[in-house]
N, C-alpha and C positions, 0 to 999 in steps of 0.2 A: 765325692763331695756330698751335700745336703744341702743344697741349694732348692729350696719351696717355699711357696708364699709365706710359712709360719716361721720362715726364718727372714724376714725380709718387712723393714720398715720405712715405710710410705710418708711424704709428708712434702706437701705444696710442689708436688710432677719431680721430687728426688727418690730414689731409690738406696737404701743402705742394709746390704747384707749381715747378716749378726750369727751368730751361734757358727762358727768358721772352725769349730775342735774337728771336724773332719773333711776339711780341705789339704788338697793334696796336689801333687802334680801329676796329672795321668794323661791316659785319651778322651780331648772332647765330646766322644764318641759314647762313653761311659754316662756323664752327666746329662748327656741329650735323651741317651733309653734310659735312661732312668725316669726323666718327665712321661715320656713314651709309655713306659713299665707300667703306671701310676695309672693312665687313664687307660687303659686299657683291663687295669684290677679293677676302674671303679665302673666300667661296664660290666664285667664278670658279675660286680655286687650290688648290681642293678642300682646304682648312685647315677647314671647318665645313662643316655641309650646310645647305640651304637654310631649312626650318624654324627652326633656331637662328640663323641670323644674323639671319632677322623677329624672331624672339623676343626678341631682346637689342638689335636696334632698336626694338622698339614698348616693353621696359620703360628704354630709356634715353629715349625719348620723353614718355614716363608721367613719369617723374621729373623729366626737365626742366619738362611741364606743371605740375607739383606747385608749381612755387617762380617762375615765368616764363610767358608767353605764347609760347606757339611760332608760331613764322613761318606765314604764309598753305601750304597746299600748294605752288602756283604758283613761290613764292619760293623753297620746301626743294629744289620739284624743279628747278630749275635749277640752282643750289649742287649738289648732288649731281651732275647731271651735268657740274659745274666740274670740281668738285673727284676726280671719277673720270679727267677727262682731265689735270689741272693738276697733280694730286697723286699719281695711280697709275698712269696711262700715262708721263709722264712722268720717274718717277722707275725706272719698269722702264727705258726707254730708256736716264738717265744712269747706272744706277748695274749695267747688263747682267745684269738680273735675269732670268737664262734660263727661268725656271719663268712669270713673268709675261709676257717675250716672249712666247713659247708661246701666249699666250691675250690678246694684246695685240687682234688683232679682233673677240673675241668682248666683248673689257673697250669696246673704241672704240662697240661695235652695244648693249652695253646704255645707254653714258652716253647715245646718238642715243636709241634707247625711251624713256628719263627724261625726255631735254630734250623730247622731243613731248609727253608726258604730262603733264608742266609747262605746256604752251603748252595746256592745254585745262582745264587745273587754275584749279575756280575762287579769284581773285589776294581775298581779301576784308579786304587792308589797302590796295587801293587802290596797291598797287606791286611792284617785286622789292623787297622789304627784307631 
């Protein structure tokens, strides 16, 4: 998906998704490390400090709990470390994001940390979902 606030228009407590060319049917689990992926780049590139980006992962976490089952650990942490290589190494590359270059190794050595953490994380849906 691409589900972020620049695709999402607000008006009197409605909510209406728009720019939907790359919705699809997948694992919830994909769309969740992807917000995950997001703030975790923009601590890399000094946009938040560390504290704050847990903090606004663990209550967008909380809220998805609220309404959904969230994905096994195992499965988030992989996804997250997809989607840090997939979606924000990557997209520094195509689009020469010099502030993201810049920390393109330090971005490649956290999404490696995740995916090992994931491989130890225990899976208790019985898969990557």
């Amino acid at each position: 998906g691409d589900c972020h606030p620049k695709n999402s228009l607000f008006d009197q407590g409605c909510i209406a998704l728009i720019d939907l060319d790359q919705a699809g049917v997948g694992s919830p689990a994909a769309d969740i490390a992807s917000l995950l992926a997001r703030l975790e780049h923009g601590r890399l590139l000094g946009e938040t400090d560390g504290a704050t980006a847990a903090a606004l992962g663990e209550a967008f976490l909380a809220g998805y709990a609220g309404v959904r089952a969230l994905p096994s650990p195992a499965s988030l942490g992989w996804h997250v470390a997809a989607a840090l290589i997939a979606e924000r190494a990557v997209r520094a590359v195509n689009r020469v994001g010099t502030r993201a270059l810049g920390r393109l190794a330090e971005l490649t050595d956290v999404a490696f940390d995740v995916a090992m953490a994931a491989s130890s994380a225990p899976d208790t849906r019985g898969g990557r979902s």
